[in-house]
C-alpha positions in Angstrom: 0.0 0.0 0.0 1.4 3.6 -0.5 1.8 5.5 2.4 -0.3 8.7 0.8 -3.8 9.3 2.0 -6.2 9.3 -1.1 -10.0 9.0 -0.8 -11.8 5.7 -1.7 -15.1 5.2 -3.2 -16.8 1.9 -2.9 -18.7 0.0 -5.3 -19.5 -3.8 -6.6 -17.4 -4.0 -9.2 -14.6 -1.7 -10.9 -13.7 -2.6 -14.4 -10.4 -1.3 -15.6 -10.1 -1.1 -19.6 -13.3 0.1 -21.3 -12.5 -1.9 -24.4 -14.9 -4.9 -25.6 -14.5 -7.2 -22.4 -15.1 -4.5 -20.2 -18.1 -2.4 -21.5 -19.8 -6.3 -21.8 -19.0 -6.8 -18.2 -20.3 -3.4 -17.4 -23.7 -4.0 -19.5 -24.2 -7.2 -18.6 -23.8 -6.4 -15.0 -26.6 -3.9 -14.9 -28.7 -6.2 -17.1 -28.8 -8.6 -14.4 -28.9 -6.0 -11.4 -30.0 -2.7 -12.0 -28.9 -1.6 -8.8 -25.2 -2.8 -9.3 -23.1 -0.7 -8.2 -20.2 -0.3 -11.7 -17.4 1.4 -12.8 -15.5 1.2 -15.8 -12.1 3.5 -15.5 -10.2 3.8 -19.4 -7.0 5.5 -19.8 -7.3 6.4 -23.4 -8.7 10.5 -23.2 -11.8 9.1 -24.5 -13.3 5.6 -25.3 -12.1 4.1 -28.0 -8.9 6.3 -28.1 -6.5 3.1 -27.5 -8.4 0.5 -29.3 -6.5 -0.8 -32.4 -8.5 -3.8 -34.1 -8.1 -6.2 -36.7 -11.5 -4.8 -37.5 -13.8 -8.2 -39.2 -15.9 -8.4 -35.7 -17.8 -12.1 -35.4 -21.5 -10.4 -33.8 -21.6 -13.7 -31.6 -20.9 -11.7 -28.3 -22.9 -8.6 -29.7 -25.6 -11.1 -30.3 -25.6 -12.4 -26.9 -25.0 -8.9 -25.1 -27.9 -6.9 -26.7 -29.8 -9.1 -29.2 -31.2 -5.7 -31.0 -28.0 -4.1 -31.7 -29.1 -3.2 -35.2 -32.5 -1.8 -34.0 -30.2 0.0 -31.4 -28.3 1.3 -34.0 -24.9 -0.6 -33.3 -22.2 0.6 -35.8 -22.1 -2.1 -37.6 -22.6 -1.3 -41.3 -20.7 -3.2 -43.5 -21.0 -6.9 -44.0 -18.1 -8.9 -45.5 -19.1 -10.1 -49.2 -16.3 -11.6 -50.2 -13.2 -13.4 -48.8 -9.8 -14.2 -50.6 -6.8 -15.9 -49.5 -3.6 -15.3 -51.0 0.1 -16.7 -51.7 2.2 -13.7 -52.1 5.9 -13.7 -54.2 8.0 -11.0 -54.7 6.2 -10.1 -57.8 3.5 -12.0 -58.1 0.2 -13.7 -56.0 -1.2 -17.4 -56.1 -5.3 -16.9 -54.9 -5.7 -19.8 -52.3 -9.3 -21.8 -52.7 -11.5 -21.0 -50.1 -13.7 -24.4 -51.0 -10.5 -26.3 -48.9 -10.7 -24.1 -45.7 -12.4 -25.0 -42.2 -16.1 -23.8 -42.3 -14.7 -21.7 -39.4 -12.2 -19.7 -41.6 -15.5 -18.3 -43.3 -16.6 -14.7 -43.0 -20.1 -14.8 -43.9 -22.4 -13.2 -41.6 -19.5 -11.1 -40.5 -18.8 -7.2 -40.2 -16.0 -4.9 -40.9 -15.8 -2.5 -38.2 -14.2 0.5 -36.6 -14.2 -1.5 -33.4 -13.0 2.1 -31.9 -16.6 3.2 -33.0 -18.6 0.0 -31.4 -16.7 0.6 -28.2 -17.9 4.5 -28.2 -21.8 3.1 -29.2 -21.0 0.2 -26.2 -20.3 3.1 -23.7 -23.7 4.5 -24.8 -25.5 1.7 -24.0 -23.5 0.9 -20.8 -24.2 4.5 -19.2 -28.1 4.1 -20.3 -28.5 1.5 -17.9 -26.4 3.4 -14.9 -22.8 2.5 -16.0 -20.4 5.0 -14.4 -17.2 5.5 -17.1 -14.4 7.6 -16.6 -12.1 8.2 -19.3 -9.0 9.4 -19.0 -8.1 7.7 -15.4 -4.9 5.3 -15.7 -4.9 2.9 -13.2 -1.4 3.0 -11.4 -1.6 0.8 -8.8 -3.8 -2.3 -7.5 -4.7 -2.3 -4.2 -4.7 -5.8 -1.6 -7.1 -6.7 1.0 -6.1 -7.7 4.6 -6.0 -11.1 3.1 -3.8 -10.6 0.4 -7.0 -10.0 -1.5 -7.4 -7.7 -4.5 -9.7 -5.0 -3.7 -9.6 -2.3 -5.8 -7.1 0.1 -8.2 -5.6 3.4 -7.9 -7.0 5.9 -10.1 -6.1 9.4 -11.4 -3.0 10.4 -10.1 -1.6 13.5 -11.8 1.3 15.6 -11.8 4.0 13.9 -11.1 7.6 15.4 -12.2 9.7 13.4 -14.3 12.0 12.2 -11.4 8.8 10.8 -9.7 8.7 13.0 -6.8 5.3 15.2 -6.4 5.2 18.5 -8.7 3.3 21.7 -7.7 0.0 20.4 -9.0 -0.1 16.7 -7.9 -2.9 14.8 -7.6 -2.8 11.5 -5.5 -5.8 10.2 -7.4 -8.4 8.4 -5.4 -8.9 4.3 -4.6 -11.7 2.6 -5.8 -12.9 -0.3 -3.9 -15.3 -3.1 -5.2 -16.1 -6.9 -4.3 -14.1 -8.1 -7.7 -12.4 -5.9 -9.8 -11.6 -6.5 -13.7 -9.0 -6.2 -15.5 -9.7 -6.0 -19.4 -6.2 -4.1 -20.2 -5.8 -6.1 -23.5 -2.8 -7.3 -24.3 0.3 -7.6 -22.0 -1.9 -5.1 -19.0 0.2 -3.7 -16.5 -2.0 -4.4 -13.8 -2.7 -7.9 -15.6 1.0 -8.8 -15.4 1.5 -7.9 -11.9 -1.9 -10.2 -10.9 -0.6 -13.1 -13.2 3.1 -12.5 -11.5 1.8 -12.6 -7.9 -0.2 -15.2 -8.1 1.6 -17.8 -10.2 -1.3 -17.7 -12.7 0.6 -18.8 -15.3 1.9 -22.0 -14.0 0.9 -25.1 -15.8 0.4 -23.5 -18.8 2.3 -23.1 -22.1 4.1 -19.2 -22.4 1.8 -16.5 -24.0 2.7 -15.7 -27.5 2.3 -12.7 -29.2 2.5 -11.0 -32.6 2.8 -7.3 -33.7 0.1 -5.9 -35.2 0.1 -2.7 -37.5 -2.3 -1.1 -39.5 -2.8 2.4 -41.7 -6.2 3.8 -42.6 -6.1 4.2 -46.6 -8.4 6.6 -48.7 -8.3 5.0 -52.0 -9.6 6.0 -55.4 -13.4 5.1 -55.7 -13.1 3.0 -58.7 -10.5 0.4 -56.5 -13.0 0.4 -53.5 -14.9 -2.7 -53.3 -16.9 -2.3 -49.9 -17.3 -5.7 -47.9 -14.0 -7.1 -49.4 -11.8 -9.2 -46.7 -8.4 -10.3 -48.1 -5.5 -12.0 -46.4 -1.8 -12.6 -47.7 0.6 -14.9 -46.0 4.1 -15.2 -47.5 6.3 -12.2 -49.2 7.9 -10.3 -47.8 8.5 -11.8 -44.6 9.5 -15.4 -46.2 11.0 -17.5 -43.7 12.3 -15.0 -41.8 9.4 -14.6 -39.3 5.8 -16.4 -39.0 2.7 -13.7 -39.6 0.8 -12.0 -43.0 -1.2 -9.4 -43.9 -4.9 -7.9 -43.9 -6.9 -5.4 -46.2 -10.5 -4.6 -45.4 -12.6 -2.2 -47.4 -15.0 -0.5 -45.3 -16.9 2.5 -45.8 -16.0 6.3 -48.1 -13.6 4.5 -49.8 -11.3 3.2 -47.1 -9.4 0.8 -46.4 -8.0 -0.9 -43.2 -4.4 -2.0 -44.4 -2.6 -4.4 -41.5 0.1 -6.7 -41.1 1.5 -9.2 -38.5 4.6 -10.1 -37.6 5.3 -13.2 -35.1 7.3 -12.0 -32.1 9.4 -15.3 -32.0 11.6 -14.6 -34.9 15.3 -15.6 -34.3 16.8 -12.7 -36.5 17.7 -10.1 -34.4 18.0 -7.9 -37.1 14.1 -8.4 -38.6 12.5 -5.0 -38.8 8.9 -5.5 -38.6 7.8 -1.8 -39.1 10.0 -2.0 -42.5 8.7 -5.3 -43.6 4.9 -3.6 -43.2 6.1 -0.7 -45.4 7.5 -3.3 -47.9 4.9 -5.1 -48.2 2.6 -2.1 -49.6 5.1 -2.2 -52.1 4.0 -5.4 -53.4 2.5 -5.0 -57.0 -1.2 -6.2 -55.9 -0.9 -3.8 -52.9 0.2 -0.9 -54.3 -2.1 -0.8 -57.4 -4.9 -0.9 -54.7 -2.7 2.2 -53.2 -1.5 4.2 -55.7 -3.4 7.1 -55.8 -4.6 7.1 -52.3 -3.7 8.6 -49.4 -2.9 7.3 -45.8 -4.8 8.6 -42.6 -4.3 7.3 -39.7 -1.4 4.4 -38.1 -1.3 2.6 -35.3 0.1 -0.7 -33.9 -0.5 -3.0 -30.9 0.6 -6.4 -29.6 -1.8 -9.4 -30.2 -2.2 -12.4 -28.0 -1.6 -15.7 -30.1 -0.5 -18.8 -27.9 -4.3 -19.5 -27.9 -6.1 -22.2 -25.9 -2.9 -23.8 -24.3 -1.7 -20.5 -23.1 -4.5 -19.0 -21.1 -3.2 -18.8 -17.8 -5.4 -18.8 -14.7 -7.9 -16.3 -15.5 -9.0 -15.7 -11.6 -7.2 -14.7 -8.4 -8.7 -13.3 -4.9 -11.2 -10.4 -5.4 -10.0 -10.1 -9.6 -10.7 -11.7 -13.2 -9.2 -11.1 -15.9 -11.0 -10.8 -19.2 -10.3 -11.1 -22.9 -6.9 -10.1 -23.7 -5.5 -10.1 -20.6 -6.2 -13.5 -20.8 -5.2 -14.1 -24.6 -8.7 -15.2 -26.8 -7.7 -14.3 -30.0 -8.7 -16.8 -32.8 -5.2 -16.5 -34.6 -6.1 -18.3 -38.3 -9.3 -15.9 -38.2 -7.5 -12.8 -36.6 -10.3 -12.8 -34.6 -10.8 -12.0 -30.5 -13.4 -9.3 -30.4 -16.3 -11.8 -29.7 -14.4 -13.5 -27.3 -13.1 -10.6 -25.7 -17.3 -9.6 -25.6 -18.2 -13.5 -24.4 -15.5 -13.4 -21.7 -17.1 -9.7 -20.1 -20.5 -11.5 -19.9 -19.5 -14.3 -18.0 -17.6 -12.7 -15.4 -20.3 -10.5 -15.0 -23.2 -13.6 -14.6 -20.4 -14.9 -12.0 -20.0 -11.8 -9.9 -24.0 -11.1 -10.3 -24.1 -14.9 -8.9 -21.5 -13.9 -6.1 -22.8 -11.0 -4.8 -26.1 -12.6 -4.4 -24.6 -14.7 -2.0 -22.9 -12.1 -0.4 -19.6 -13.0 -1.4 -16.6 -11.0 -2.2 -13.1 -10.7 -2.5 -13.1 -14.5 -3.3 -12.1 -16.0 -6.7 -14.5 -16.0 -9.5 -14.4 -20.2 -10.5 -17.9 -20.4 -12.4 -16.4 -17.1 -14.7 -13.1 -19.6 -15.6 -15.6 -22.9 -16.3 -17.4 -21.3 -18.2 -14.5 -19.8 -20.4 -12.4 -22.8 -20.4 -15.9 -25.2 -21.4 -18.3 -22.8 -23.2 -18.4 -21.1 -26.4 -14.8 -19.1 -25.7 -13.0 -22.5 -25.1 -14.8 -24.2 -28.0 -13.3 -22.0 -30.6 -10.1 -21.4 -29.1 -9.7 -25.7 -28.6 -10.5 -25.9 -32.5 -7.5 -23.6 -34.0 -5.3 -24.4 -30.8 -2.0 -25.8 -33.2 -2.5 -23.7 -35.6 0.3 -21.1 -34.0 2.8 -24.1 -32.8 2.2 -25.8 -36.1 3.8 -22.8 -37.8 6.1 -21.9 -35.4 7.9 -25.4 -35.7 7.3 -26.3 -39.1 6.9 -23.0 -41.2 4.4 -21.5 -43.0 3.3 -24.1 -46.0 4.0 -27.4 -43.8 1.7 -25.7 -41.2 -1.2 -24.8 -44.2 -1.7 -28.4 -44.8 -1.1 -29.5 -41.6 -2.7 -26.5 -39.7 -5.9 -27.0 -42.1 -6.4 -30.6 -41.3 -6.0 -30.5 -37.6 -9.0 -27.8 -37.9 -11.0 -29.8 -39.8 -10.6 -32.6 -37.8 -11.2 -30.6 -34.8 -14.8 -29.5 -36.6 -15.2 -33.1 -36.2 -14.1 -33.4 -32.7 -10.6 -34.9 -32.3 -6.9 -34.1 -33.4 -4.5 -36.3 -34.5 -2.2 -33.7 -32.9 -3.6 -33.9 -29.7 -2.1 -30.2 -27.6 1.2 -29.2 -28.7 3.4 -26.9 -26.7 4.9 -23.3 -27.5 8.3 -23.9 -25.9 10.1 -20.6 -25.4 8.7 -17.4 -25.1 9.2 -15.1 -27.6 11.9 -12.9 -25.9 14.3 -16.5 -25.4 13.3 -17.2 -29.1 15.9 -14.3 -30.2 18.7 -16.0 -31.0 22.5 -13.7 -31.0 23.1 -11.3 -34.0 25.9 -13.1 -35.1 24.1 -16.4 -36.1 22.3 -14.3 -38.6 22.6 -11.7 -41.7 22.0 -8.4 -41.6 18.5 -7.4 -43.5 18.6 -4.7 -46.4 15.3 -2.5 -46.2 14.3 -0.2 -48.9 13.8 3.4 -48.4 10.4 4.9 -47.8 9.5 6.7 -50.9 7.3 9.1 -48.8 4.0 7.8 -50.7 3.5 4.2 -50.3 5.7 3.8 -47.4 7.0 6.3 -44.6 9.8 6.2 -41.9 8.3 5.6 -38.5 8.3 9.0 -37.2 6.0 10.4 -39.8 3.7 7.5 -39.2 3.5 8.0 -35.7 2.4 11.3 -36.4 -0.1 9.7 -37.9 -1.0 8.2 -34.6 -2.0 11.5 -32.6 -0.1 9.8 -29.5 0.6 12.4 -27.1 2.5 12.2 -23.6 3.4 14.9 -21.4 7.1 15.0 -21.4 7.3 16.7 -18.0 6.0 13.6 -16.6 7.9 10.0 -14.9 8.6 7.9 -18.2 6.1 4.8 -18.5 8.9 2.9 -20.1 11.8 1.6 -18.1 14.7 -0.5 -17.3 15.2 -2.5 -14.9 19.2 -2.4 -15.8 20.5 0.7 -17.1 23.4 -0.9 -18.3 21.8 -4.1 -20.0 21.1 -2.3 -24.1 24.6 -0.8 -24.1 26.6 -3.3 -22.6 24.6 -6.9 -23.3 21.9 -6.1 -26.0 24.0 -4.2 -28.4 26.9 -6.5 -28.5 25.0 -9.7 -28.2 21.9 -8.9 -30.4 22.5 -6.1 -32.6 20.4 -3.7 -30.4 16.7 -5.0 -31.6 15.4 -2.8 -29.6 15.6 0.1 -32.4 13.9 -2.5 -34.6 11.1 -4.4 -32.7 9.7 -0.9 -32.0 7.2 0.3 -34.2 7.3 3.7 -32.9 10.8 4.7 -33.0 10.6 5.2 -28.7 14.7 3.5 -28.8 17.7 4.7 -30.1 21.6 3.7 -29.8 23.2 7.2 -30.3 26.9 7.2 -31.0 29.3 10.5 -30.8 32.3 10.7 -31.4 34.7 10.8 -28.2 31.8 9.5 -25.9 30.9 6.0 -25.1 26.9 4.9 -26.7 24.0 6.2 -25.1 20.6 4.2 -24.8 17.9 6.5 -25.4 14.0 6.1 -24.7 12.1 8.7 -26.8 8.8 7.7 -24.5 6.5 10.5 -26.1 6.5 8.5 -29.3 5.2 4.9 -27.4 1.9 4.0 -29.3 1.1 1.4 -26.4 1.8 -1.7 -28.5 4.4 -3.7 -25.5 6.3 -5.0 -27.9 9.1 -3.9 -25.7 8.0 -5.5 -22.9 7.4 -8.7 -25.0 10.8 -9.2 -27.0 13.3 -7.9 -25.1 15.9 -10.4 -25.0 17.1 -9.9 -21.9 12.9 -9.0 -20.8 14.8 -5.8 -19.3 12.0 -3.4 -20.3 8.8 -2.5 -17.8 5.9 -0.9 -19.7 3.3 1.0 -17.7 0.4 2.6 -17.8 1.0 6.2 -18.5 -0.4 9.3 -16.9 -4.3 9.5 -18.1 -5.6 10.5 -21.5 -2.1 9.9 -22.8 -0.9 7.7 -25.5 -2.7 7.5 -28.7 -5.9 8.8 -30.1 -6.9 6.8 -32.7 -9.6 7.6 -35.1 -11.7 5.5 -36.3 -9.4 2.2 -36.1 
């Protein structure tokens, strides 16, 4: 506990994160209760600020949350019409069948979204019914119970100089108690990580995996748009350097959502994912679909991907953790949205069930059956060696074997049985040496940009007189282990261009974080070699402001 005095306010449950697990929670909450007592608390300056989506939403958990979404007027406006899979080369593209693929790998009945817009339209409906949401209020801190309990979070502390120490307007924030608190962070939550730390949640259970998501909003020339279009590209230009591939949704007014992956277990230190995304789009299929158009808006973010097998304990005293804090991402269907939406209902029907009782502070078993053995576990058990297929085998001995272990899973068994993940990705980075360097192309300013100018592109913003959210644990560690050792992949991994090895002549290097830039992905805190790098939650409102993503 920290020694200064702040206020508390007390209620039945505080929800930290208002993405899709959270606002579900929150609505389903108060459609079970009316008189529950909620609060959601979101970091981003307004909801939907930080959410950064792959964007082809599965209704299932809309469907179940509020049956008459569309009545409601749920933003949900553009149906998929048409899937393709492709092979890319260097130059050219082999269209994969979609008659071969799992039923599951189908988009019909599916929506491209702005899932930054449905979480705005879920906060709507969530403070209808009562739901208290404050945006703009980081969580800092958790705070424990007499019995080593979790009971609530630290909220809103301000001001703060950039040594730590209180400036002239500091603000100690308040505590806000409940019976269970949530934590629906997304991916790699810093309040998530200390729960799962402190309570060994992850034991017995294979190491989260992750990839690296980016993604640019394109305006493109009417006559290219094709609205309802889905298409995914495995392949060029990542090769066998690193697992992942590539998304292009059109949506509506001639946009386009235009993403790409990268696996964070790649060996090669010196893989650059930012500059494979900005080769990619020079791909002759790509950039014909670009070429005249203009980009709007980038953003990137960490995705969950070791799937079924690496969901650690999802419930500790007085806390659940929902969606992906947990990891539910579908990772053949880039999909987690509706499990993210499916995991906020049941902790809610478990807390509503709880507090009945006149429990509290307890753990939250019937919200983890129900994940592990309903409709979140089913699709997560059907795709579950999908990831470890590829990551041992590569990318077109995992199709064919990848594709039949789903389809024997529609049927109900696997040949496969549940295969491990091994190493985490930040032990998967094997020494520079053992490796050649990677030549990247120039940005030409129009298809492709440096990663400053994208970041721009971003609208992050962070208060540089405040404490950096980004630190290390040894100062010493990129300079004298990192650099050396691995080639410094710290000023690659980033997407943002936050580190830097700066050089002068006469003076020994300097490792330099550039915090202001952090778009909130945690890659850092992912792939650091030496897992040397803390990220935290910033001061609130900070970070990015995504529009429309």
């Amino acid at each position: 506990m920290s020694e200064i005095e702040r206020e508390a306010m007390e209620y039945d449950v505080v929800i930290v994160g208002a993405g899709p697990a959270g606002l579900s929670a929150a609505i389903r909450l108060k459609q079970l209760d009316a008189e529950c007592n909620v609060v959601v608390l979101e970091k981003g300056s307004e909801v939907g600020a930080h959410i950064l989506s792959g964007a082809v939403l599965d209704p299932v958990g809309l469907d179940a949350l509020i049956p008459d979404w569309k009545e409601k007027g749920a933003p949900l406006n553009v149906p998929v019409v048409e899937d393709n899979f492709y092979m890319l080369g260097e130059a050219g593209h082999l269209r994969i069948p979609n008659a071969p693929m799992p039923p599951l790998m189908n988009n019909h009945g599916n929506y491209i979204v702005s899932m930054g817009n449905v979480c705005r339209w879920m906060a709507e409906q969530a403070e209808e019914l009562g739901v208290e949401i404050f945006p703009g209020m980081s969580c800092s801190e958790l705070v424990y119970g007499e019995n080593g309990e979790v009971k609530g979070v630290v909220a809103g502390e301000f001001g703060k100089n950039a040594d730590g120490s209180q400036g002239d307007g500091y603000e100690p924030g308040m505590e806000l108690h409940g019976k269970y608190v949530f934590l629906s962070e997304g991916v790699r939550g810093s309040l998530s990580k200390q729960v799962i730390d402190k309570y060994d949640l992850s034991a017995g259970h294979e190491p989260q995996k992750f990839g690296l998501g980016m993604k640019e909003i394109w305006e493109i020339d009417p006559a290219k748009h094709k609205e309802g279009s889905v298409t995914h590209t495995m392949g060029w230009p990542l090769g066998g350097n690193a697992g992942g591939g590539s998304f292009i949704y059109h949506l509506e007014n001639n946009q386009v959502y235009v993403g790409f992956v990268v696996h964070l277990n790649y060996r090669n230190p010196h893989l650059f994912p930012y500059m494979e995304f900005q080769r990619f789009k020079h791909h002759p299929m790509v950039a014909s679909l670009l070429e005249g158009g203009k980009r709007v808006a980038y953003g990137a973010r960490a995705i969950s991907e070791g799937g079924f097998q690496s969901m650690p304990k999802m419930v500790a005293p007085g806390v659940a953790l929902l969606g992906c804090s947990v990891g539910m991402v579908n990772v053949p269907r880039i999909k987690g949205n509706h499990n993210a939406m499916l995991s906020g209902i049941a902790a809610a029907e478990a807390a509503i069930e709880a507090i009945a009782a006149e429990r509290g502070g307890d753990e939250l078993t019937a919200y983890e059956t129900e994940v592990r053995s309903g409709k979140i576990g089913q699709d997560l058990r059907k795709v579950r060696n999908v990831k470890p297929l590829w990551s041992k085998y590569g990318l077109t001995a995992s199709l064919v074997m990848g594709g039949f272990d789903m389809w024997t899973n529609t049927l109900g068994f696997s040949i496969f049985g549940t295969l491990g993940h091994g190493k985490s990705d930040a032990e998967a980075t094997e020494e520079a040496a053992k490796h050649q360097p990677i030549e990247y192309p120039k940005p030409d300013g129009k298809l492709s940009f440096d990663r400053l100018t994208n970041v721009a592109f971003s609208f992050t913003n962070h208060e540089e007189s405040q404490p950096a959210h980004l630190t290390l644990k040894n100062a010493e560690v990129p300079v004298q282990s990192n650099l050396p050792k691995y080639a410094g992949p710290s000023a690659r991994y980033c997407p943002a261009g936050v580190y830097e090895f700066v050089e002068e002549e006469g003076k020994d290097t300097r490792f330099v974080i550039n915090f202001q830039n952090c778009v909130h992905c945690k890659t850092c805190d992912i792939k650091d070699p030496a897992q040397n790098i803390v990220w935290t939650t910033p001061q609130g409102g900070d970070g990015p402001n995504y529009p429309n993503m």
